[in-house]
C-alpha positions in Angstrom: 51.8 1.6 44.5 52.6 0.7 40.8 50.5 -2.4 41.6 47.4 -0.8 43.1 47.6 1.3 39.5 48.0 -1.3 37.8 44.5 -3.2 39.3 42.8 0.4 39.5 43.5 0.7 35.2 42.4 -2.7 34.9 38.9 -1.6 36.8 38.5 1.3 34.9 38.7 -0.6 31.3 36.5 -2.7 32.3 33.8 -0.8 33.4 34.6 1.9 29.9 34.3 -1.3 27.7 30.9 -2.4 29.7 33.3 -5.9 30.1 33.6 -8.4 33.1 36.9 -7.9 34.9 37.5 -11.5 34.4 37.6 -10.8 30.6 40.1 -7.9 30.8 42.3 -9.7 33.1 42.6 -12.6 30.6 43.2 -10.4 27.6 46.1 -9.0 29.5 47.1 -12.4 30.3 48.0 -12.9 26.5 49.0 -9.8 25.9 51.9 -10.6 28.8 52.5 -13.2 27.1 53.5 -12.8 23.9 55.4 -9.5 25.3 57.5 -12.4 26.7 57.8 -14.8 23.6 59.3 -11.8 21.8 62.2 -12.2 23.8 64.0 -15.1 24.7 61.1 -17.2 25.0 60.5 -17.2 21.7 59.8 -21.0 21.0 58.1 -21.9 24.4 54.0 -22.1 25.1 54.6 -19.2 27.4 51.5 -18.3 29.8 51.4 -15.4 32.4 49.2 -14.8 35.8 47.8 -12.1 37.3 47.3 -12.0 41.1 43.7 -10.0 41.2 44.3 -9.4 45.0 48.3 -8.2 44.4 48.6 -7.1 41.1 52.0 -9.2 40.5 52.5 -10.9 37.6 54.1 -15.0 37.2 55.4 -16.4 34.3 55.3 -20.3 33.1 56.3 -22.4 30.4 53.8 -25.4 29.7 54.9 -28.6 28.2 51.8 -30.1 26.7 51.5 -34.1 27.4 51.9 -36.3 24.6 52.3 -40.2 24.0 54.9 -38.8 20.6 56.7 -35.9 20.5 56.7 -33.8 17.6 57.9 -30.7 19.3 60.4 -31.0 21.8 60.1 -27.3 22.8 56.4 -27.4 24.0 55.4 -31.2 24.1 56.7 -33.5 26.7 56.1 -37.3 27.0 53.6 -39.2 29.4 55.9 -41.0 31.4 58.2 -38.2 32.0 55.5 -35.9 32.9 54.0 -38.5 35.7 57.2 -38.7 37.4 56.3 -35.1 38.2 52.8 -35.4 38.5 51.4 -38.8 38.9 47.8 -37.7 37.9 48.5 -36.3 35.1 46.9 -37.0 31.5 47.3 -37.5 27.9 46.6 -33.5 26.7 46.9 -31.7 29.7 49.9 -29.3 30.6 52.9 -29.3 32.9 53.7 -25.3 33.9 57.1 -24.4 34.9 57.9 -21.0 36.6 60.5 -19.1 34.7 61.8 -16.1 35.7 60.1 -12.4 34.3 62.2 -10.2 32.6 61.2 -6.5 31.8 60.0 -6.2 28.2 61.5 -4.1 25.6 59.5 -0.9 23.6 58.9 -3.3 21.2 57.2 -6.3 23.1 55.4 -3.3 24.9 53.9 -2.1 21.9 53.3 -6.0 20.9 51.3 -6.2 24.3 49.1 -3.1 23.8 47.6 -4.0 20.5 47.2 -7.5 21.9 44.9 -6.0 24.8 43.2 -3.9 22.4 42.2 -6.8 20.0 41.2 -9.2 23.0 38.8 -6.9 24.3 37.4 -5.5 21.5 36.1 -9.6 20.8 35.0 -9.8 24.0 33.3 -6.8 23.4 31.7 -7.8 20.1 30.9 -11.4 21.5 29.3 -9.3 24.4 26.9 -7.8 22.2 26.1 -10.5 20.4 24.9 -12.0 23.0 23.0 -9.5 24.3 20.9 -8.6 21.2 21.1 -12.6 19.8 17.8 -13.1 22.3 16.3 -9.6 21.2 15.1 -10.7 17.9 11.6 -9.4 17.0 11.8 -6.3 20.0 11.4 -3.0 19.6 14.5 -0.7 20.5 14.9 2.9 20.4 18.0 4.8 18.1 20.0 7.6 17.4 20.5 8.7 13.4 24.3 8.4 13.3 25.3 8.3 9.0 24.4 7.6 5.9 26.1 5.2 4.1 24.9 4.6 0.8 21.2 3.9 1.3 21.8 2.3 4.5 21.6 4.3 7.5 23.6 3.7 10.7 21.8 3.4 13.9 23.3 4.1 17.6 21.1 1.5 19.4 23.5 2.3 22.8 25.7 -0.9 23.2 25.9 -1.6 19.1 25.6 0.1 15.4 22.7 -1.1 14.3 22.1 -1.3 10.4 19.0 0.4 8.8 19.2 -1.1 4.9 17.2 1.2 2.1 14.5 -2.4 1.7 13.6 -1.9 5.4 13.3 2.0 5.5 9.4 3.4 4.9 9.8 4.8 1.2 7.9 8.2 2.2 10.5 9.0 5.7 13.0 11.1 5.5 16.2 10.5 7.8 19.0 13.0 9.2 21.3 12.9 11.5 20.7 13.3 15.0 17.0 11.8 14.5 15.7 9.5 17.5 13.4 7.2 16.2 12.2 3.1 17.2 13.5 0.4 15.3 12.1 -3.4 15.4 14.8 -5.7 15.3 14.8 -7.9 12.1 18.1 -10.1 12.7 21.1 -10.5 14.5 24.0 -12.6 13.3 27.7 -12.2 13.2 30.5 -10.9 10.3 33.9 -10.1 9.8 33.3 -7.1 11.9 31.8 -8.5 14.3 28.5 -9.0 15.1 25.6 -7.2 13.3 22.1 -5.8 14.3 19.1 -5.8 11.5 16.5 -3.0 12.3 13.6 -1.8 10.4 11.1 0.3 10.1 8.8 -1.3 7.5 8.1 -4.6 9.1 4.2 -5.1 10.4 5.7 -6.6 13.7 6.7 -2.7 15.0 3.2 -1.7 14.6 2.4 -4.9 17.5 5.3 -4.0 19.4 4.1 -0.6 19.7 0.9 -1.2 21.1 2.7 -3.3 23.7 3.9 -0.4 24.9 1.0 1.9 24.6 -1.9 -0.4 26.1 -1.6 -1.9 29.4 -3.8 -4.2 28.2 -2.2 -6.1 25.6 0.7 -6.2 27.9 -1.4 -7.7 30.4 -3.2 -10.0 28.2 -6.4 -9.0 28.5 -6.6 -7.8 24.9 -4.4 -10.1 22.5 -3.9 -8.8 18.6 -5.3 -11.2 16.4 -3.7 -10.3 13.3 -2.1 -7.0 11.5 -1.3 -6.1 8.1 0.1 -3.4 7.1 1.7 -1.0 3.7 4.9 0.6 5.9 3.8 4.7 5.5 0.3 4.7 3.9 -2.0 2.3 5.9 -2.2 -0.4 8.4 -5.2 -2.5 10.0 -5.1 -4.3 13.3 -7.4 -7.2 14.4 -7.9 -7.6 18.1 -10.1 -9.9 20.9 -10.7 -9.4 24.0 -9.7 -12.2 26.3 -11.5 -11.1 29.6 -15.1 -10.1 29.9 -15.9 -6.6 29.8 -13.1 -5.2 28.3 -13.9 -3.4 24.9 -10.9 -4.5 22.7 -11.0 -1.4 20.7 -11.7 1.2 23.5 -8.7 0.3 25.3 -6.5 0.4 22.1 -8.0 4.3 21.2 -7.7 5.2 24.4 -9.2 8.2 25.8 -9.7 11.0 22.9 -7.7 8.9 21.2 -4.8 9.1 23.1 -3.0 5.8 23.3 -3.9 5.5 18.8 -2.4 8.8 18.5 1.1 8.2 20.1 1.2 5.1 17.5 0.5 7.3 15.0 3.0 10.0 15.6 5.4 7.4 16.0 4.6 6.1 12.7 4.8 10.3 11.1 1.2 10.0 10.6 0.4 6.4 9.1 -3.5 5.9 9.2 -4.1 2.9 11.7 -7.9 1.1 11.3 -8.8 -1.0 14.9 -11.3 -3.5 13.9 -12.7 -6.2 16.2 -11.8 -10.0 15.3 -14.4 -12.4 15.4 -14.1 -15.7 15.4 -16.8 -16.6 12.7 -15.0 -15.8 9.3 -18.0 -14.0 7.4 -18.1 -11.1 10.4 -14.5 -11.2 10.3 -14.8 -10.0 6.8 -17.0 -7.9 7.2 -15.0 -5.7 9.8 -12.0 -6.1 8.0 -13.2 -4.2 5.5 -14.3 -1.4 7.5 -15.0 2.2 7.6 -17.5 0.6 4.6 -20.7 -0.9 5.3 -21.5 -5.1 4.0 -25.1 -6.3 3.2 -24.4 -9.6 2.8 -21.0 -11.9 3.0 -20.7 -15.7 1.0 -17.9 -17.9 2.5 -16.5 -20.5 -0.2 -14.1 -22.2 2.0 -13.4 -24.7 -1.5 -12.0 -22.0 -3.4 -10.6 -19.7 0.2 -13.0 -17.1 -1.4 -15.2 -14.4 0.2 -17.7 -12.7 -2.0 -18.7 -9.3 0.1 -22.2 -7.1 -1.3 -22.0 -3.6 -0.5 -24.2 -0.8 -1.2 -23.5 0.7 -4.4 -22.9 4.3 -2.7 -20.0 2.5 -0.5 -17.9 0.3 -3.7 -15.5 3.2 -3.9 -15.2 2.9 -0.1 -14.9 -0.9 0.1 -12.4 -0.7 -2.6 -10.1 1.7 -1.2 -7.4 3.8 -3.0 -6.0 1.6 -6.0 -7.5 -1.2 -3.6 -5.5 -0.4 -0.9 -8.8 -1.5 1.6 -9.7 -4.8 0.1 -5.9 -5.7 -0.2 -5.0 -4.9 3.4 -8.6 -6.6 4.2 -7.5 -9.2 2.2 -4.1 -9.8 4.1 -5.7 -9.3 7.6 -8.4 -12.3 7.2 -6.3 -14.6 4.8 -9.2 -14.8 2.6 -9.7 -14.0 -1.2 -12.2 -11.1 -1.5 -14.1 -10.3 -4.2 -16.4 -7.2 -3.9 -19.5 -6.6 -5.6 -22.2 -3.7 -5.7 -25.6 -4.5 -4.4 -27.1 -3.4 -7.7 -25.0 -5.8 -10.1 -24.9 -8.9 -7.3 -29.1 -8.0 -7.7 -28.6 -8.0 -11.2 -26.7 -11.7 -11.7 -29.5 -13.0 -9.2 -32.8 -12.0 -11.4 -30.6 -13.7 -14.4 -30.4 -17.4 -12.6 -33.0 -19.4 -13.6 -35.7 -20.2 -11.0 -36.2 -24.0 -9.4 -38.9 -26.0 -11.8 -41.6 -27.5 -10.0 -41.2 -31.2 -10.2 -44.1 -33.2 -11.9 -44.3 -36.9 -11.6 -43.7 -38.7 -14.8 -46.9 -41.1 -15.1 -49.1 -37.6 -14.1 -47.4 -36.0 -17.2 -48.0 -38.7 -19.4 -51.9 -39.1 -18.3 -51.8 -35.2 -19.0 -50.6 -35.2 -22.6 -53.1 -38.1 -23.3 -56.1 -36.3 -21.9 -55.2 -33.6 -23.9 -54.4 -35.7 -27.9 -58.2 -37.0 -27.1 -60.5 -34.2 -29.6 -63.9 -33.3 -28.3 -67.1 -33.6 -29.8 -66.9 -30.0 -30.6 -63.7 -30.3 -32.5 -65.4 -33.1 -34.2 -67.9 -31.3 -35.5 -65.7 -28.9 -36.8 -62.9 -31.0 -38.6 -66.2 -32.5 -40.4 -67.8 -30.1 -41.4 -68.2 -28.4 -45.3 -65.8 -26.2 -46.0 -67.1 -22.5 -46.8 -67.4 -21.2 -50.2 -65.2 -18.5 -51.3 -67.0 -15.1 -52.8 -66.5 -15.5 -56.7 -65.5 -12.5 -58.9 -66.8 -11.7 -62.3 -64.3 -12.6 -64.9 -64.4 -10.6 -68.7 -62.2 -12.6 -71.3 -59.8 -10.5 -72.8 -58.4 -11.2 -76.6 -54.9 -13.1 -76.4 -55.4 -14.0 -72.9 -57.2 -17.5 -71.5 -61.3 -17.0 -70.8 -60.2 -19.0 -67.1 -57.8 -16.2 -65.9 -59.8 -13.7 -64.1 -59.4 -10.0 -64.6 -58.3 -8.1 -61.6 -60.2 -4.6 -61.2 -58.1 -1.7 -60.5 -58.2 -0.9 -56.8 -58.9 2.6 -55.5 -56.5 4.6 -54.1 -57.2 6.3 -50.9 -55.7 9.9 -50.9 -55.6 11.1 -47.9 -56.3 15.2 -47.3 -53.3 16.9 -46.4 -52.9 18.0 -43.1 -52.3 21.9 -42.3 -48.7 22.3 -40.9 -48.7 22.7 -36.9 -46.8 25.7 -37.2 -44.7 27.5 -40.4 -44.3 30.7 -42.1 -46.3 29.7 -45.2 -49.0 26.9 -45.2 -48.6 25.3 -49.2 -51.8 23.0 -50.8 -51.7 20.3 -52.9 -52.1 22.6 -56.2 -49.0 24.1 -55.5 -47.5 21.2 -54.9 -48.9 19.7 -57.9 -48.1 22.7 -60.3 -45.0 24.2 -59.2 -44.5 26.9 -61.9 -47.2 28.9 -60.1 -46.1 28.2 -56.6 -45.0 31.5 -55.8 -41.9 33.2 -54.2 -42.1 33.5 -50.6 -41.3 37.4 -50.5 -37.8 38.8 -49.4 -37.4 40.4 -46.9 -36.4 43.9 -47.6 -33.2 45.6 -47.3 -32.7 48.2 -44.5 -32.5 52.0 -45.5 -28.8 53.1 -45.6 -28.3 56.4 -43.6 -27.0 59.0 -45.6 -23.5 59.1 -46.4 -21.8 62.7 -44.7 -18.7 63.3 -47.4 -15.8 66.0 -45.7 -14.9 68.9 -48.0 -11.7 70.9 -48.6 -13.5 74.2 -48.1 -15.3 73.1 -44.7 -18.5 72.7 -46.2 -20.8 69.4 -45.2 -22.4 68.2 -48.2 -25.9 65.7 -48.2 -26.7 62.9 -50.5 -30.4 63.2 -49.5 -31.9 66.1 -51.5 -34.2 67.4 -48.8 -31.4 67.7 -46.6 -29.3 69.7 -49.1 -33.0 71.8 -49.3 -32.8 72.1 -45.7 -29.1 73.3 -45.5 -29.8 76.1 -48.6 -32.6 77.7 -46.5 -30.5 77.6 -43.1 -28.0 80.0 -45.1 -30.6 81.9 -46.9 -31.6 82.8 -43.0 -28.0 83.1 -41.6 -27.5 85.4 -45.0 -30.3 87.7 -44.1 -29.2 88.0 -40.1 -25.6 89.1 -41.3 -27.5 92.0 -43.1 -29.6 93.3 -41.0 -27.3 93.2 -38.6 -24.8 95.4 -40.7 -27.7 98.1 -41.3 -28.0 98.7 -37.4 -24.3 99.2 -37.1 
């Protein structure tokens, strides 16, 4: 019964530990063992067998074949060993059976942590083998910590490791937070073995549409080329292979399905499809999309694209702080260099234009044709030349009778012309005079209203005398109302 336990524990650690039974059976081996060597078989090679059918338990001592012995406890010579064993070699071991003894709490407790450190490398060596042939997959994880800037990842078997250069700058990650991961490297440490992911890498964005489109998993659509800035922008390249498949159709999807799954994925990265093509101008030219190209020049000397757009659609071509013609840039593997339709216009009028070629002895002909004078020109060059109009010369006393007198000239004075519009047109005598120009006149000042002055005894008193004149005769009036007024009471 203890034995059937014993097997049933052994089943039931290996299918916890996701482990071969062979492997726990062979960590319990050595744990066994050196339960035993803390007893009295301290100095022997001691090596215990389980019976996987029975459960029971043998113990051996093996005496390793040597042609010297340097141990006596474990090593035995060749010729003593064959007389045993006649087909035995240099390096192999002789086992002896030695009776088991039942362990102490102290080779008990020697045993356990024994198990525990055998499986937990075969469990890491399980794993690494396992996600050694993953590199460059996608695989989907659980937010476990944060350590630092590194986040730690439940990928199900393993902790992955999440390091702050692989995490998108604008994400924010908690705990509990389910996300896919594309797995950078895998390699092993003192821990054991360790699993790379990211989230940044442009790889994740091809995985993920290996997962979304049938197509690309079927071949039928193949992903020439992506490039990508991890939480801003990315653009994808892609062919069809098969004939009447629209490369971009089946990567939208319908309404936009299949693109918009990526996207989530991705917490709302913008994703441009453009169609590859194998000529490299059109290639350029849809890399650079949503903007339109007039005209594309391929320098394959210098690697260098020089793209025309329309003036309207430079901002466009450009992108945010470039971000269009960089990722364009990274897509195509070509240099661009972006120009408006209206300067690229502008550097073309300023080349000179192709001279039209004249043959040398035709040129020469020319020029003497043209050194011969005609009889015209003859006639000219030899003719008299014409006489000058003399002036009438005075002699003046101190000066030379040959020196002619010049005449004053007259001076034209032109009329002045009446100003187009003004306040006050002014002739030339009052220009010429100016003590009688007169004053323009000012203009005059407004009439101040009378000033109204308060009184101790009530009384309102005018500057303006016909006001005052005014006020007398209203009292006079009041005055002679009172009176009458007091005769007919």
């Amino acid at each position: 019964m203890a034995k059937n336990d014993f097997l049933a524990a052994i089943t039931q650690l290996a299918a916890e530990k996701n482990l071969p039974k062979e492997v726990v059976f062979e960590a319990v081996e050595a744990a066994l063992a050196s339960a035993h060597k803390r007893d009295d078989l301290a100095t022997k090679d001691v090596v215990v067998k389980i019976d996987e059918e029975t459960g029971g338990t043998r113990v051996f001592t093996r005496m390793t074949v040597v042609e010297e012995i340097e141990d006596e406890e474990t090593q035995i010579l060749l010729e003593d060993a064959r007389k045993n064993n006649a087909q035995v070699q240099i390096g192999e071991g002789i086992d002896t059976e030695v009776e088991a003894k039942d362990s102490g709490r102290v080779a008990a407790q020697t045993a356990k942590q024994v198990v525990l450190q055998r499986l937990r490398e075969a469990e890491r060596e399980v794993v690494f083998e396992e996600y050694e042939g993953r590199e460059g997959d996608i695989v989907s994880g659980e937010m476990v910590r944060m350590e630092g800037r590194n986040v730690i990842v439940d990928i199900g078997k393993a902790e992955a490791l999440l390091p702050g250069s692989e995490q998108v700058r604008i994400e924010h990650y908690r705990s509990g937070q389910r996300l896919k991961f594309y797995i950078l490297e895998v390699y092993k440490a003192a821990k054991g073995p360790q699993v790379v992911v990211s989230r940044t890498h442009k790889n994740l964005i091809r995985r993920l549409f290996e997962l979304e489109v049938p197509e690309i998993a079927s071949g039928a659509v193949e992903i020439k080329a992506v490039s990508r800035e991890a939480g801003f922008r990315s653009k994808v390249a892609v062919w069809s292979t098969q004939e009447g498949v629209d490369p971009v159709g089946a990567c939208v999807g319908l309404r936009g399905l299949r693109i918009q799954n990526i996207v989530n994925e991705l917490n709302g990265e913008r994703i441009d499809i453009i169609l590859w093509d194998p000529e490299p101008g059109r290639s350029v030219a849809h890399a650079l999309s949503p903007a339109q190209v007039v005209h594309v020049a391929i320098d394959e000397d210098t690697n260098t694209a020089e793209v025309v757009v329309p003036d309207r659609q430079l901002s466009l071509a450009i992108g945010r702080e470039g971000q269009n013609a960089r990722l364009a840039a990274k897509l195509t593997g070509w240099r661009i260099d972006i120009k408006s339709q209206s300067a690229y216009e502008e550097v073309m009028d300023k080349l000179p234009e192709p001279s039209e070629e004249v043959d040398a002895p035709a040129a020469e002909e020319q020029v003497a044709e043209e050194d011969v004078p005609t009889p015209l020109e003859e006639a000219v060059a030899t003719a008299a030349p014409v006489a000058e109009p003399v002036t009438e010369t005075q002699p003046v006393e101190g000066e030379s009778p040959t020196e002619p007198i010049e005449e004053p000239k007259p001076v034209a004075v032109e009329a002045p012309r009446p100003a187009a519009a003004g306040p006050r047109i002014r002739f030339a005598e009052e220009i010429l005079t100016p003590d009688r120009v007169e004053e323009e006149p000012k203009p005059k000042k407004a009439k101040r209203p009378p000033r109204v002055r308060y009184d101790e005894e009530d009384a309102y008193k005018y500057e303006d005398e016909e006001e005052e004149e005014e006020e007398e005769e209203y009292q006079d009036e009041n005055q002679d109302q009172d009176q009458g007024e007091d005769k007919d009471a």
